[in-house]
C-alpha positions, 0 to 999 in steps of 0.5 A: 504549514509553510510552503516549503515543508508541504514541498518536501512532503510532496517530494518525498512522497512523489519519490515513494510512488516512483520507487515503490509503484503502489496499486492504490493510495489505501485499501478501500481504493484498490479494485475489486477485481484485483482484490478478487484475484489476490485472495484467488493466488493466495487460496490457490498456493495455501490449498497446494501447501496443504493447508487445512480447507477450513483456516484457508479463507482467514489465512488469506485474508492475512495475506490480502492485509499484507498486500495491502500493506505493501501495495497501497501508498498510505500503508507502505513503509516509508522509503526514508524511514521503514520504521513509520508507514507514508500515513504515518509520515505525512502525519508529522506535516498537519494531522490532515496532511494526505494523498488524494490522488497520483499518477505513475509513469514509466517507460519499458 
């Protein structure tokens, strides 16, 4: 792949992390303790919508999946077309073509 698409990929990406803020490039490198406390808010509201005791934890875990999908880079829409995910984008480039790391910075 030539230069100048591996930096439109770059750019593209770079502007989904300024825009979208993800915790983690994918799921696996997101931190347990946020993991923890994102089961605990979700177990939390399910008990106060009265939810059955016994579908709380799998309900929970769905909505630990969508976090996920939300928070972690790989899995987020892809700003530019909501259709495909940033994986799925960065797939069209080379079928290795991927983020391991980033650094966010922003300024309140």
């Amino acid at each position: 792949m030539n230069k100048t698409v591996d930096a439109t990929y770059a750019k593209y990406v770079a502007m989904q992390i300024a825009a979208m803020a993800p915790v983690a490039i994918d799921k696996d490198d997101v931190d347990e303790a946020i993991v923890a406390k994102e089961i605990e808010i979700a177990k939390e509201l399910l008990i106060q919508e009265g939810k059955p005791a016994n579908m709380v934890d799998k309900i929970a875990i769905g909505k630990l999946n969508k976090f996920f999908k939300e928070n972690t880079l790989l899995n987020q829409a892809f700003i530019k077309d909501s259709k495909k995910s940033v994986k799925e984008y960065l797939s069209e480039g080379t079928a290795d073509l991927t983020v391991t790391a980033f650094k966010r910075f922003s300024l309140s």
